[in-house]
C-alpha positions, 0 to 999 in steps of 0.5 A, a space after each residue: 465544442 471549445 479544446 477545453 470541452 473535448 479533452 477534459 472528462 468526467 469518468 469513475 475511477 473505482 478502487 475495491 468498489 468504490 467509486 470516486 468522480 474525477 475530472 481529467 484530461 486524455 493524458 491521463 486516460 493514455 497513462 493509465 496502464 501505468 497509473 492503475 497499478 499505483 491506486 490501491 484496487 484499481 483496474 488496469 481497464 481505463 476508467 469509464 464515463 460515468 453519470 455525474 455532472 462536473 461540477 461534482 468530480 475532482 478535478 486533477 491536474 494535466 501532470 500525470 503524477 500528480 493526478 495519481 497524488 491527488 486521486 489517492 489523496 480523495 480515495 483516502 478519505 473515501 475508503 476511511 468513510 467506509 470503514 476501510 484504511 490505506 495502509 503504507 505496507 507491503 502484503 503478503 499471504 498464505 492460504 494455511 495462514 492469512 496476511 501479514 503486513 510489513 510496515 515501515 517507511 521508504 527504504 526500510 526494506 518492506 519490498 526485501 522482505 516480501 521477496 524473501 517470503 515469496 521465495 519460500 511460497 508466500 504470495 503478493 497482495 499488496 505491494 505497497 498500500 494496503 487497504 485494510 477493512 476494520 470492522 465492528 465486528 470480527 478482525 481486519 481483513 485486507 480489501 485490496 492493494 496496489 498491485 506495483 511491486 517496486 524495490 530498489 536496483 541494488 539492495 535486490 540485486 545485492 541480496 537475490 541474485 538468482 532474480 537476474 536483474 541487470 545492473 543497469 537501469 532505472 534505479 527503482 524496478 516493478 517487479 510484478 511489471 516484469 512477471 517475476 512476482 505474481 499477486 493472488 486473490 483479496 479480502 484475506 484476514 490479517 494475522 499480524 504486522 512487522 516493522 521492518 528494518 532491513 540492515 538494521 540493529 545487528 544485535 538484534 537481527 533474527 528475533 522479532 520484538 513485540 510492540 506496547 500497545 500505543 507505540 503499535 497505535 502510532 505506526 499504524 497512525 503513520 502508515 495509515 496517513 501515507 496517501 495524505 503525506 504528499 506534496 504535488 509537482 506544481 502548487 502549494 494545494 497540501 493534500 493532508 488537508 482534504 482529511 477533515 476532523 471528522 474522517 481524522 477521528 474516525 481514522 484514529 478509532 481505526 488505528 486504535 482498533 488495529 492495535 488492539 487485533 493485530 499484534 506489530 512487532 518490529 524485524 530486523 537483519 538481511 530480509 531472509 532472517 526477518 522472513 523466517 520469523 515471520 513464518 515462525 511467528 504465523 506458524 505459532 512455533 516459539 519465537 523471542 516476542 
């Protein structure tokens, strides 16, 4: 048995059951721990040899990272095939209520505002993909997530003191690695969606503005292409071309379908003012829309 043979493997990465056939190395079997928690739906358990042959897994690269990229990258495909689309948003959930999904890109605060809502009793679903099932019938519900809850150093220590962080450290920290945050069950319907802008426009900070229809269909678009908007440590492979036409237009039917079912509406201002519109929103007392 060659090196090659003893170190790569096939085995089944499953995320919110389902399944994808991935060819890796030991490295990424010893990472795991701290990969799992990155893939929406995924188990924290390394992944188990499965019964494909080889030349029908994924083959991903030696370096940690990007194997993560690209596992995702074919999840996403697979679970837009299903019925379900990855969405770039943090998840939050009350019993008496639903899920609310707070979209926005890098930095806009999505993490800032669930901590908000997590200090007046909301709880984690997700805390930065969302999978988010949209069936023929009936509204969207969310199927799982990922379960890292990462925020910047500054902005928490800035705006929650009471979390203790230290003021040194890695500039990024997971939250839930740390047990501050815990993540409660799945397959919860989704009531709404906010924009967030942390800090944004002070004129229009504590009010939440309704989205029109098509530019509500185009944040969705954004945020549901996030796991394909990658590009990998080493090579030139472009990730954004393993969506063939076919799954792009399902996934744009998708799209539509949310914007018609979840009303988005944009929140600006410090996360504790967007998160009480929120509860306003979801408790359907009267809100500037």
């Amino acid at each position: 048995m060659t090196t090659a043979e003893r170190t790569r493997r096939i085995v089944e990465v499953r995320s919110a059951g389902r399944t994808l056939a991935v060819v890796y190395d030991e490295s990424l079997v010893a990472a795991w721990p701290q990969v799992a928690p990155h893939i929406p739906g995924a188990r924290d358990t390394p992944p188990q040899e499965g019964g494909h042959s080889v030349a029908a897994g994924v083959v991903v690269p030696d370096d940690v990272a990007d194997a993560r990229r690209l596992i995702n990258a074919h999840l996403h495909v697979v679970h837009v095939g299903a019925g379900t689309v990855p969405v770039h948003a943090v998840t939050m959930y009350r019993p008496e209520t639903g899920a609310v999904l707070l979209l926005g890109g890098h930095g806009a605060g999505k993490t800032l505002v669930g901590v908000a809502l997590a200090s007046r009793g909301w709880q984690w679903l997700a805390g930065d993909v969302t999978l988010v099932d949209v069936p023929a019938e009936g509204g969207p519900a969310v199927r799982g997530g990922t379960t890292a809850v990462l925020g910047r150093r500054a902005p928490l220590r800035r705006w929650f003191p009471e979390l203790d962080l230290p003021d040194t450290g890695p500039d990024v920290v997971d939250l839930h690695q740390q047990r501050v945050l815990r993540l409660a069950p799945v397959r919860v319907p989704v009531v709404t969606a906010v924009l967030v802008d942390v800090d944004g426009d002070p004129a229009t900070h504590g009010v939440l503005e309704r989205l029109d229809r098509h530019t509500a269909a185009t944040a969705w678009l954004v945020a549901s292409g996030h796991l394909l908007e990658r590009i990998l440590n080493e090579g030139e492979q472009p990730l954004r071309l393993l969506e063939d036409e076919t799954t792009l237009r399902r996934r744009i039917r998708y799209v539509h379908t949310l914007a018609g079912s979840v009303g988005v509406h944009t929140g600006r201002g410090a996360p504790q003012e967007i998160a009480a519109c929120v509860e306003q929103l979801t408790d359907n007392k009267q809100v500037r829309i």
